[in-house]
C-alpha positions as CSV (number, residue, x, y, z in Angstrom):
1,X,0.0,0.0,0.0
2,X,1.3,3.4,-1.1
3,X,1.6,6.4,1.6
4,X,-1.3,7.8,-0.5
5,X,-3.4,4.7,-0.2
6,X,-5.9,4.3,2.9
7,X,-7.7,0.6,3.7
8,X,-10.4,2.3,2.0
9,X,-9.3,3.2,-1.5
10,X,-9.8,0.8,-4.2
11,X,-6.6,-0.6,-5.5
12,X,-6.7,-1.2,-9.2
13,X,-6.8,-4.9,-9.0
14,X,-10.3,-3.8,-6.9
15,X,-11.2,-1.5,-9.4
16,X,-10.4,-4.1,-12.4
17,X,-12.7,-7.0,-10.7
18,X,-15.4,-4.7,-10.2
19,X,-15.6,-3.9,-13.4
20,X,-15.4,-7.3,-15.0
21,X,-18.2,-8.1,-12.4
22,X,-20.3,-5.6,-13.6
23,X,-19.0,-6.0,-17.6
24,X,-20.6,-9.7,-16.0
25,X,-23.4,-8.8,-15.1
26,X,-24.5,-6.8,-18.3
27,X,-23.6,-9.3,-20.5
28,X,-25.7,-11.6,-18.4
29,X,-28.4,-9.1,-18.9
30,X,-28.2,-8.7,-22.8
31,X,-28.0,-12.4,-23.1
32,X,-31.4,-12.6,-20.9
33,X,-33.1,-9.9,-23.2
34,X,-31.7,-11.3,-26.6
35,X,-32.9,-14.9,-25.3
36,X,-36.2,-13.2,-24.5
37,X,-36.8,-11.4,-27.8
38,X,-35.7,-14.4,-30.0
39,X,-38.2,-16.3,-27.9
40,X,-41.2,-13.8,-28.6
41,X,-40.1,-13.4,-32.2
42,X,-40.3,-17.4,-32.5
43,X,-43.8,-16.9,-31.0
44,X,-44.7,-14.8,-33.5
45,X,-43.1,-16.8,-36.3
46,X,-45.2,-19.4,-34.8
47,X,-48.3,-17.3,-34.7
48,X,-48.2,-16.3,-38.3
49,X,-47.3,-19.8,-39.6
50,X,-50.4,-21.4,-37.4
51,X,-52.4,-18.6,-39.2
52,X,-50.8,-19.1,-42.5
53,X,-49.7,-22.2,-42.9
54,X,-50.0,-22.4,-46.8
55,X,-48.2,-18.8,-47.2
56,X,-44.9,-20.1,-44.6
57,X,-45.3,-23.8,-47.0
58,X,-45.2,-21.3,-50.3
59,X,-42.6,-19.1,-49.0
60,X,-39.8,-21.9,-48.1
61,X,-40.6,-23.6,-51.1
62,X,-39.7,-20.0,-52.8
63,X,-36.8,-19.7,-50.9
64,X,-35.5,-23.9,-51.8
65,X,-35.9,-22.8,-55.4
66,X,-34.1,-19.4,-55.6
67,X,-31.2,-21.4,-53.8
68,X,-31.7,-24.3,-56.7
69,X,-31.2,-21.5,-59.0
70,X,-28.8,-19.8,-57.5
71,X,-26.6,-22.8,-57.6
72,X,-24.7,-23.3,-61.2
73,X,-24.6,-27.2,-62.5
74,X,-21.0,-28.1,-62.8
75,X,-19.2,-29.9,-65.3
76,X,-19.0,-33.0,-63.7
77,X,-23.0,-32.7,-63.1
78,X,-23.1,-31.9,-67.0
79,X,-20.5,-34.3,-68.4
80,X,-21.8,-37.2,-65.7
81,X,-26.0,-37.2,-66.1
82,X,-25.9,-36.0,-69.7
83,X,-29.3,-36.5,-71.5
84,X,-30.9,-37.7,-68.5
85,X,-29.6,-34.7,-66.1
86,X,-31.3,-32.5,-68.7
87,X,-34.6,-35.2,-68.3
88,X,-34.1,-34.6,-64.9
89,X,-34.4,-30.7,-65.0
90,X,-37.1,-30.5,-67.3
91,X,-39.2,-33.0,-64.8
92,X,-38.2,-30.8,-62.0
93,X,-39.3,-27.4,-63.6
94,X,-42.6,-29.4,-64.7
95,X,-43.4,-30.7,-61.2
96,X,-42.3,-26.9,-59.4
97,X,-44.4,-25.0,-62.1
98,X,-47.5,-27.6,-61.0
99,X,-47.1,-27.2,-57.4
100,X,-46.8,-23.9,-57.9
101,X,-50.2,-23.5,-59.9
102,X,-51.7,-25.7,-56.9
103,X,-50.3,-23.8,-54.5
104,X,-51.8,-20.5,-55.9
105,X,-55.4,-22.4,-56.5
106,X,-55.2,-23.7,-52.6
107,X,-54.4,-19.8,-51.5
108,X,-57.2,-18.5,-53.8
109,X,-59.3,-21.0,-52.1
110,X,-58.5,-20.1,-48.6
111,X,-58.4,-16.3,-49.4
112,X,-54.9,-16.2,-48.2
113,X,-53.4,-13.0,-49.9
114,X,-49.8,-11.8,-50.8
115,X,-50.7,-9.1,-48.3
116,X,-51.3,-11.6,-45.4
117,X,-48.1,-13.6,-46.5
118,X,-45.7,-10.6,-46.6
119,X,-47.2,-9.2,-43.1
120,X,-46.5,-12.5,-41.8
121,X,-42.8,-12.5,-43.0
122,X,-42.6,-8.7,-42.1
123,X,-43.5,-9.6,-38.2
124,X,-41.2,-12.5,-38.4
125,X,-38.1,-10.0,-40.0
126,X,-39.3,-7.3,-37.1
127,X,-39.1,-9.7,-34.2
128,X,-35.5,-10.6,-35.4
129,X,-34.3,-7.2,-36.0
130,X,-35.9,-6.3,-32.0
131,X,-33.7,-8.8,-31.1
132,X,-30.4,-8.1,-32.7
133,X,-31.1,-4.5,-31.4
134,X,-31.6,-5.1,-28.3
135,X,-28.3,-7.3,-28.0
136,X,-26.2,-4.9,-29.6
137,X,-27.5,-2.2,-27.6
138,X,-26.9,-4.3,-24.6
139,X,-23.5,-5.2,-25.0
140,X,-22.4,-1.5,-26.6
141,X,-24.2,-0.1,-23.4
142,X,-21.1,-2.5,-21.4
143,X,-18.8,-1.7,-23.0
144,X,-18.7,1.6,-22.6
145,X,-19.7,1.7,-19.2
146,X,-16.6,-0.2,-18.6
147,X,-14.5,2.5,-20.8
């Protein structure tokens, strides 16, 4: 102890564990919120698929063929299935373009619009943004109360 120091001050050792304890206990506390929001934006997800199940069914079969698409056939995939990879393909666009016109008769039927579909996305999007928010907000809030 330093001539300057009394019992009472805070050496930095004390100073340095009190604020990782409290860097702790913030992270503790973003963790809780981002836990919490991720768990009410899967409720919501929920929610809107219960409600919608035809739309959530429509838009991850949207989402399986953009990836399909997005993904180029390689040569080996060309050179190896030939004739019948191109059989294959045509099949394939055949049976996604029929699903695709049953899909949209089932949704007329149901009155399940676009509208309804995209809100349901939207809420699902909004939950998860809440969330990320609030974690990064948590954790910048700690770290600069540690600054």
């Amino acid at each position: 102890m330093s001539a300057r120091q009394t019992p009472e001050t805070p050496t930095l050792r004390d100073r340095a564990t009190d604020a990782f304890d409290h860097s702790r206990e913030r992270a503790v506390e973003a963790y809780d919120a981002a836990r919490e929001k991720a768990t009410e934006a899967k409720a919501k997800a929920k929610d809107g698929i219960d409600t919608n199940p035809l739309v959530a069914l429509g838009g991850g079969l949207a989402i399986g063929a953009l990836i399909a698409a997005l993904l180029p056939k390689t040569k080996a995939e060309e050179r190896l299935l030939g004739d019948a990879g191109r059989k294959i393909t045509g099949t394939a666009r055949d049976a996604a373009a029929a699903a695709k016109e049953a899909g949209r008769e089932k949704l007329a039927e149901l009155n399940i619009t676009r509208d309804a579909g995209a809100n349901a996305v939207q809420s699902l999007l909004n939950g998860l943004r809440d969330a990320a928010k609030s974690s990064g907000q948590a954790a910048l809030g700690t770290v600069k109360k540690t600054d």
